[in-house]
N, C-alpha and C positions, 0 to 999 in steps of 0.2 A: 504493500500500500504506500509509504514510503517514498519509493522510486517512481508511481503513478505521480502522486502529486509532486516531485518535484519535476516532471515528465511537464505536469498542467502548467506550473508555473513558470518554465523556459522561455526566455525573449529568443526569439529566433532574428535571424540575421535579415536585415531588410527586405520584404518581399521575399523572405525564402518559399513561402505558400502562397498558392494562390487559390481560394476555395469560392470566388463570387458564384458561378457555375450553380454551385451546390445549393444556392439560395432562391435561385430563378428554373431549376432543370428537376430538382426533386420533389413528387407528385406531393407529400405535407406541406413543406415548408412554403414553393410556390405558390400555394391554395393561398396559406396566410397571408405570401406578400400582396398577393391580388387583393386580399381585405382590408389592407394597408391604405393600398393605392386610392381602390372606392371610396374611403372613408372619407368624406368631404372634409371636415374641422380639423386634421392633422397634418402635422409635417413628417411623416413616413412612408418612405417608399415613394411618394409624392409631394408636393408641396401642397397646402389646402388647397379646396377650389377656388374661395375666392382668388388668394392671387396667381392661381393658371389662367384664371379670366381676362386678370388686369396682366400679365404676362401677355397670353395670346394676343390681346387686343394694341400691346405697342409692338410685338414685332409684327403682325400686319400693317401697321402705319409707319413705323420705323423702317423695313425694308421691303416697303411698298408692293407687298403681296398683291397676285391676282392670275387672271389667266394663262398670262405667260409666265408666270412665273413658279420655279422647281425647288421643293425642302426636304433633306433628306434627314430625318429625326433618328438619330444613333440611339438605344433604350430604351424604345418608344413605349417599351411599358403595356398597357391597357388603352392606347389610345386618348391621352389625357389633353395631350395638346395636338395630335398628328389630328385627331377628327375636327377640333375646334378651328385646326389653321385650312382646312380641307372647305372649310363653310365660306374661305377669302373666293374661289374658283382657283385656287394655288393648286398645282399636281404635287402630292405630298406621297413619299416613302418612309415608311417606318420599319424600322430594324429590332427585333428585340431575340433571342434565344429562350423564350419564356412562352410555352405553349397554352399555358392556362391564361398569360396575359393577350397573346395573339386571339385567342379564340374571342377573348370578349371585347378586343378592338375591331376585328373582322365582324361583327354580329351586332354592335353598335354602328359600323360604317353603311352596313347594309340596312340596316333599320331606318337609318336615316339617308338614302340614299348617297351615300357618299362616295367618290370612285379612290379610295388609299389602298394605295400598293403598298401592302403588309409583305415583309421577307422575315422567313422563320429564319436567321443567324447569329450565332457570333458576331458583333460588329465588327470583331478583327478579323476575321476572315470573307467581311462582305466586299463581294466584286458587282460592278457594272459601269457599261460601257455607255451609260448615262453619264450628263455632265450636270451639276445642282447650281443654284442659285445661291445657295442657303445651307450651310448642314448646322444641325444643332445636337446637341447634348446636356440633358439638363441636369440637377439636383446633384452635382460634383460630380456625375461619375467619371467624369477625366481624372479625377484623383484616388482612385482605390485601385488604378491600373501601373503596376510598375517601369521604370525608366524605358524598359524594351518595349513593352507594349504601348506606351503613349509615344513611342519611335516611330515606331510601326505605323499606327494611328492616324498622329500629323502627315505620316509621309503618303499614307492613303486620303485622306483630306486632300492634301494638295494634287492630287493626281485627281481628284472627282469636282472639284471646281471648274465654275463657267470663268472666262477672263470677267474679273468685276466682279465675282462673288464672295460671299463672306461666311465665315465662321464661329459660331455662337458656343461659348462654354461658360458653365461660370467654376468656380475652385475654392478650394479653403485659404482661410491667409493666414497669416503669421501669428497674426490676433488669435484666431484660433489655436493654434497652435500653443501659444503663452499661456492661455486658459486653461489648460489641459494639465492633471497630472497623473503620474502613474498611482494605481490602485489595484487592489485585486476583491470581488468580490462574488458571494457563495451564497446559493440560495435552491431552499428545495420548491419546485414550481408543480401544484395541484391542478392549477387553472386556467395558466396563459395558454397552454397547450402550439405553443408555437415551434418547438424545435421537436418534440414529438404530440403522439396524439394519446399519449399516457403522461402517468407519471416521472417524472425527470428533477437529477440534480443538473445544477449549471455551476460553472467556475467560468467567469469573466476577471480578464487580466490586460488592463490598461495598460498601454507601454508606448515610450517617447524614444523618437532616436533623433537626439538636439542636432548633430551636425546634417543628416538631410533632413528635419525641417518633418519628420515623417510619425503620425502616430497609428497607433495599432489598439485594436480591440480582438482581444482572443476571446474564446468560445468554448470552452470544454465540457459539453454535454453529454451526460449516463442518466440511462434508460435501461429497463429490463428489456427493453428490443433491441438494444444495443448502444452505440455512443460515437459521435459528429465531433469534428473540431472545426471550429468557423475564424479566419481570418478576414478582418475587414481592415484594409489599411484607410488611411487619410493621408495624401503627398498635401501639405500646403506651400504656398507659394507669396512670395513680395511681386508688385509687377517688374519688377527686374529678373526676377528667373522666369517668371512663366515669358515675359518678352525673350531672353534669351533662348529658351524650350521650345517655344514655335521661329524666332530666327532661323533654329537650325535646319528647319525644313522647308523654308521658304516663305515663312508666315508671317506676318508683321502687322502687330497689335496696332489697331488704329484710333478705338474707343475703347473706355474703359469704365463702366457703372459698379453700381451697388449688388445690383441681381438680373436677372434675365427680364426683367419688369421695366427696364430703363431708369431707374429711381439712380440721381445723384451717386457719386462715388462717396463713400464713408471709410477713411481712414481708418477708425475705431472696432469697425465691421466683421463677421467671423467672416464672411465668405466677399466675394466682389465676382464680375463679372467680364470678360472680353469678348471685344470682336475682334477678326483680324482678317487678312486680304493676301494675297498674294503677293508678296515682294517684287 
């Protein structure tokens, strides 16, 4: 027992795991995050609805959505904003690897007659010989993805842009980051039933790694059905690295907000938001 928990409590090396998959691919826990998502008044797994509304509604006035115009939504989740930017006459693609969130984006698009091209993938592995206007990514997930895979990423960004198109991400800052300290905390769960559909202990184990700027939430879930480890990074960023981060691939930050909403930039702020353009 012993060797278990000092097993749970091991900081493991920057992005040595990569378990997101695990959270959107497995038929339990996926169920849950879809419940997430729907829940109108939260910030999990979604942002609430109100400000997906006030969101959708400036980047349709902000990068002057419409008929001609192409957005390719990386995450897309449930359809949260891929439907709502779908209602500008914009041709919207949405990417997600989450089949319980595809189904209920695919079934709301059609309800309401809407024409989104839903791709079941990996966003790291999505190809097309489509060119976009617009790609977005919302709710940080650029930052739970390690140095190689946001490589990777930008370097496919830049290859699926129209000449004049832009790139929408928002990140964590630094702020966040300073907020943050390490902890470890243990708890037996009767009720949330979110990592199994039984009874379960959890071990969550907080960890900071000060020189990349990088935190982590461990996972260490036992069930009599058996036992998950869940890593969730957080890369944060000053706009100096993430400008240098997309430099490297040809990207070049050209505004800089608060959130995906267009709201002022805030110094003080956990997260901030870029656009950026082809160099």
């Amino acid at each position: 027992m012993f060797s278990e928990l000092i097993e749970i409590s091991k900081k493991p090396q920057p992005f040595e795991f990569y378990t997101a998959p695990e959270l959107w691919t497995d038929v339990h826990i996926s169920k849950k995050m879809l419940e997430f998502h729907l829940n109108r008044t939260v910030d999990a797994a979604s942002r609430n609805m109100d400000f997906i509304e006030r969101s959708c509604a400036w980047i349709d006035d902000h990068f002057r959505l419409g008929l001609d115009f192409s957005v390719a939504d990386f995450g897309c989740g449930p359809g949260l904003y891929t439907s709502r930017l779908a209602e500008t006459g914009a041709k919207i693609t949405g990417i997600d690897f989450s089949l319980n969130s595809l189904d209920y984006a695919i079934k709301e698009a059609k309800e309401k007659g809407l024409p989104v091209n839903y791709v079941h993938s990996n966003y790291l592995e999505f190809e097309s010989e489509e060119k976009f206007d617009l790609l977005t990514m919302i709710f940080c997930d650029f930052t739970v993805l390690s140095p190689a895979q946001r490589s990777r990423l930008l370097k496919k960004f830049r290859g699926l842009l129209k000449p004049g198109g832009s790139v929408l991400i928002d990140v964590y800052s630094l702020n966040y980051f300073n907020s943050k300290e390490e902890k470890a905390i243990y708890e037996f769960d009767q009720k949330g039933r979110f990592w199994f559909d039984d009874d379960y202990f959890t071990f969550m184990n907080s960890f900071k790694y000060e020189e990349e700027r990088l935190l982590l939430d461990k996972y260490s879930v036992f069930s009599e059905r058996g036992s998950r480890c869940i890593y969730n990074w957080y890369q944060c960023y000053s706009i100096d690295s993430i400008k240098r981060e997309f430099e490297v691939h040809g990207l070049e930050i050209s505004e800089i907000y608060a959130n995906v909403a267009g709201d002022a930039y805030d110094p003080a702020a956990n997260e901030f938001s870029v656009v950026a353009k082809l160099a």
